[in-house]
KOLSE-357783 format. One record per residue (C-alpha): residue in one letter; x, y, z. Coordinates in steps of 0.5 Angstrom, whole numbers, plus 2048, in hexadecimal, padded with zeros to 3 digits. Each point is the difference from the previous one (the first is absolute). Layout:
BEGIN
AXYZ ...
REM end
This chain:
BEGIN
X8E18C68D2 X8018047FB X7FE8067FD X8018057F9 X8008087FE X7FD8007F9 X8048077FE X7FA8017FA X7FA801805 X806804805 X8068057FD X8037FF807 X8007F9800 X8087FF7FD X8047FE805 X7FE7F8800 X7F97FD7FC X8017FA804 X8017FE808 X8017FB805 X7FD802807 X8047FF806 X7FB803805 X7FB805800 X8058057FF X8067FD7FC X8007FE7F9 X8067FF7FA X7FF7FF7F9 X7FF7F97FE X8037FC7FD X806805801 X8018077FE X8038007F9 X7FB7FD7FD X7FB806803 X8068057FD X7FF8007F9 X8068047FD X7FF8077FE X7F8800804 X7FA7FC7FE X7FE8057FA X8048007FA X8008087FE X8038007FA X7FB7FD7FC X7FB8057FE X7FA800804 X8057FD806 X7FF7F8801 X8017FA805 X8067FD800 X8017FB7FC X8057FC805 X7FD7F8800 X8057FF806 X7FD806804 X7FA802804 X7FC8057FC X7F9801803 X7FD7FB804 X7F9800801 X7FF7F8804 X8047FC804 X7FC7F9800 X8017FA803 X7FF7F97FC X7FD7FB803 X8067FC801 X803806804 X8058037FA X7FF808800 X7FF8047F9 X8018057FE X7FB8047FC X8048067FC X7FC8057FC X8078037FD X7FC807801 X802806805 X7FD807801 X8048067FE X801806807 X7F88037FD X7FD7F9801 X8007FE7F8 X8007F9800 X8067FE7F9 X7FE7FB7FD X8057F87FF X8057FF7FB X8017F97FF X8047FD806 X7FC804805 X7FA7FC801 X8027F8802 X7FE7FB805 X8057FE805 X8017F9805 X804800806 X8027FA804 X7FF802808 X8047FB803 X8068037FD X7FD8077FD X8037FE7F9 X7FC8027FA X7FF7F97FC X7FB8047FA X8008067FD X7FA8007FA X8018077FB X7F98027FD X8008017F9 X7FC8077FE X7FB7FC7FD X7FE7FD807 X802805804 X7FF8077FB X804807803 X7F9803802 X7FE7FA804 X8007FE808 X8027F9802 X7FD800807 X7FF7FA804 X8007F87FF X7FE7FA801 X8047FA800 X7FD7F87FE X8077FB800 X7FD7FB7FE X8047FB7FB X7FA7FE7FC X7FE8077FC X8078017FC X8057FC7FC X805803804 X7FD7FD807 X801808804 X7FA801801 X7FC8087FE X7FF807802 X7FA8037FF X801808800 X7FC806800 X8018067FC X7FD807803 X8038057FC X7FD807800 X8008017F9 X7FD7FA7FE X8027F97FC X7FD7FD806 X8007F9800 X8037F8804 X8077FE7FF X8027FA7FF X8067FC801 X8037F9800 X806801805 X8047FB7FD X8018037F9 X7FE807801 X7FB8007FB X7FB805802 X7F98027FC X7FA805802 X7F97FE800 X7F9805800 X8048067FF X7FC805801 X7FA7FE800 X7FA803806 X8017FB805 X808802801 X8008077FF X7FE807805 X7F98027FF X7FF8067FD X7FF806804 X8017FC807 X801804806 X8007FB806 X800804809 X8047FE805 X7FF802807 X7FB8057FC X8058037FC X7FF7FE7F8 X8068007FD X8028027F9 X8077FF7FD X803808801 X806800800 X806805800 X8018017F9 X7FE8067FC X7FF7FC7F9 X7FC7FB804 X7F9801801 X7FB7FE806 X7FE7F87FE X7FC7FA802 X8037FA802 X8037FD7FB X8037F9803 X7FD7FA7FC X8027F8802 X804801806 X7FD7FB806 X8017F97FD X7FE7F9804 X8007F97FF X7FC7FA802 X8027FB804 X8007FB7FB X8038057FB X7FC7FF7FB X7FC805801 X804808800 X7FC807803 X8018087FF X7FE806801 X8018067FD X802806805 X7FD8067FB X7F97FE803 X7FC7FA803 X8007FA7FB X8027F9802 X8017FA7FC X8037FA7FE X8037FB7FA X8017F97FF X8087FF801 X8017FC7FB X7FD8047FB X805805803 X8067FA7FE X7FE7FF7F9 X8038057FB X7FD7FC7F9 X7FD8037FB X7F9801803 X802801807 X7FF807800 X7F77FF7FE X8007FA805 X803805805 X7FA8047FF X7FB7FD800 X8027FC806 X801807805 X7FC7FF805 X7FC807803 X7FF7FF807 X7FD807803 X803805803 X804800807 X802808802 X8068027FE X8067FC801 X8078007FF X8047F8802 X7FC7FA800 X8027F9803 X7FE7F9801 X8007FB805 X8007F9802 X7F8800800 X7FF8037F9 X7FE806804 X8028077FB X802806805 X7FF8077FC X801807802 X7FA805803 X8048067FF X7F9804800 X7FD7FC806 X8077FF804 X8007F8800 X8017FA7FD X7FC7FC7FD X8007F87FE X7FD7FE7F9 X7FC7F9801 X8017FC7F9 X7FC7FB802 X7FA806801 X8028057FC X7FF805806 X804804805 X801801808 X805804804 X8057FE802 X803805805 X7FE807800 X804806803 X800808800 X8087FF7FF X7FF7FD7F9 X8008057FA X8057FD7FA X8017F8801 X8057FD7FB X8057FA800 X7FC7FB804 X8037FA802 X7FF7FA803 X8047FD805 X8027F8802 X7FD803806 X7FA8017FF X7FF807800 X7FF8057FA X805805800 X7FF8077FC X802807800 X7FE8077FF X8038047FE X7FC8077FF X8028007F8 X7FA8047FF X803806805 X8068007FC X8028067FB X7FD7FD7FB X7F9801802 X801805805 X8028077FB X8077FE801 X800800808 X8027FA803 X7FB7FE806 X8017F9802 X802800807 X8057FB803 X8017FB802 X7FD7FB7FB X7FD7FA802 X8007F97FF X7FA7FC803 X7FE7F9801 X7F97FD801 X8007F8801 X7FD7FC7FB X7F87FD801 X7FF7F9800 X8077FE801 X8028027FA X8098017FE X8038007F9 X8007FC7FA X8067FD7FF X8047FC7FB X8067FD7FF X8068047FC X8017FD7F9 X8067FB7FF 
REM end
């Protein structure tokens, strides 16, 4: 099992960004401490205003850690960190990349570096979904589908080929990947702005755009929300893998609105087709019916505040985390009031439902 520590969202995330769980008490940096340790720190203070490193061998911000479905852990670096007073620098090219490791002997087997046409100094890689299967590229790979929830805009899907590294955005900036204007969302009946502890800074709105990212379970079909607000849609995969000279307008016109479902940070997808979303506001999680168009609840609990990084398991379970993100200093003036331990819960799938998995590309 692993974990990860985005430094962007938490200045006191610097020891390590990734890590193996031993226990519930024991963890070390995956997949070893040097990669974790890039030389002279994550931000680059030289440069004017300071930036990420630019180390394309070293971990700079990660913000994902993802099982495909042939059981190859990537990893999702943004190539972004935040200053002592909470302000997030933005990438230099190396920075922000997607890595591939093999987990039988930890060894990284690809390393893809994003241009800063794919991945721009101001945007926020922050999760991914993986379709293997040989037929989509020349390269017989398979592809990623990315998220890209920057706070300052562009927001817009990435797309890679995860044989040649060729990477392209579609719908950028357009309403369904971007916050809503003026959203304000209560948790625990707390609303919550972005209040920070920097002077320069003033008291905002969630400005999160595309976060939450699913696939069918066929893959031809991809799910995202924003986390700015309630929106949820979805979009045709392979209008998504096209990049042709028209690919833009049919992306568009293709864009699905599918309602609102609450706000949500993580999605993820079953065996059965089901879409599991977030309910931060309503503390639970909610199951998305495609062949419906409605929702139901899944598991409701008073426990649950900020749910992220939902994975299924080969065992049947759902597994996914809360980790009081709105509580932090962020949101909060400058005060940290997130209480530990964080938890990882497990709620088992319905209706016998597993992980979508595929063989590993030759």
């Amino acid at each position: 099992m692993f974990s990860n520590y985005p430094p962007a969202l938490d200045p006191k995330n610097q020891q390590y960004t990734v890590a193996e769980l031993k226990g519930n008490s024991t963890e070390v940096p995956y997949p070893n401490a040097d990669i974790n340790s890039p030389p002279g720190g994550r931000i680059n203070y030289t440069t004017t205003p300071p930036t990420g490193a630019n180390y394309q061998n070293y971990l700079i911000g990660v913000q994902s850690v993802v099982m495909d479905p042939a059981n190859r852990l990537w990893i999702l670096d943004t190539g972004r960190a935040a200053t002592p007073d909470g302000t997030m620098v933005p990438a230099s090219y190396g920075g922000p990349k997607l890595i591939g490791v093999n987990l039988t002997n930890n060894a990284i087997f690809k390393t893809i570096v994003f241009n800063p046409t794919s991945a721009p100094a101001d945007s926020y890689l922050n999760d991914v979904r993986f379709d293997l299967n040989a037929s989509l590229t020349s390269s017989g790979q398979g592809v990623a589908y990315i998220t890209d929830s920057s706070q300052e805009g562009r927001n817009a899907l990435v797309i890679v080929d995860l044989g040649t590294g060729k990477a392209w955005r579609h719908l950028m900036n357009l309403p369904a990947v971007s916050a809503q204007q003026g959203f304000v969302p209560s948790i625990w009946g707390e609303p919550i702005y972005t209040n920070g502890s920097n002077p320069n800074m003033p008291i905002g709105t969630l400005a999160f755009g595309a976060d939450g990212i699913a696939l069918s379970a066929d893959a031809q079909t991809l799910y995202f929300s924003i986390t700015g607000g309630t929106t949820f849609h979805s979009i045709p995969t392979a209008r998504l893998r096209d990049n042709g000279p028209y690919s833009e307008v049919l992306a568009q016109q293709s864009l699905q609105y599918l309602g609102q479902k609450g706000l949500s940070d993580g999605l993820e997808s079953d065996s059965n087709n089901n879409i599991y979303c977030g309910n931060m506001e309503d503390n639970s999680i909610q199951i998305f019916h495609p062949s419906t168009g409605t929702f139901t609840t899944f598991v409701r609990d008073p426990r649950f505040s900020w749910t992220d990084t939902m994975s299924v398991g080969a065992d049947g379970y759902l597994y996914f985390t809360e980790n009081q993100l709105w509580r932090s200093p962020s949101y909060q003036g400058g005060v940290d009031r997130r209480q530990k331990p964080y938890v990882l819960f497990r709620a088992k799938l319905p209706g016998n439902g597993t992980k979508v998995t595929q063989p590993a590309p030759q």
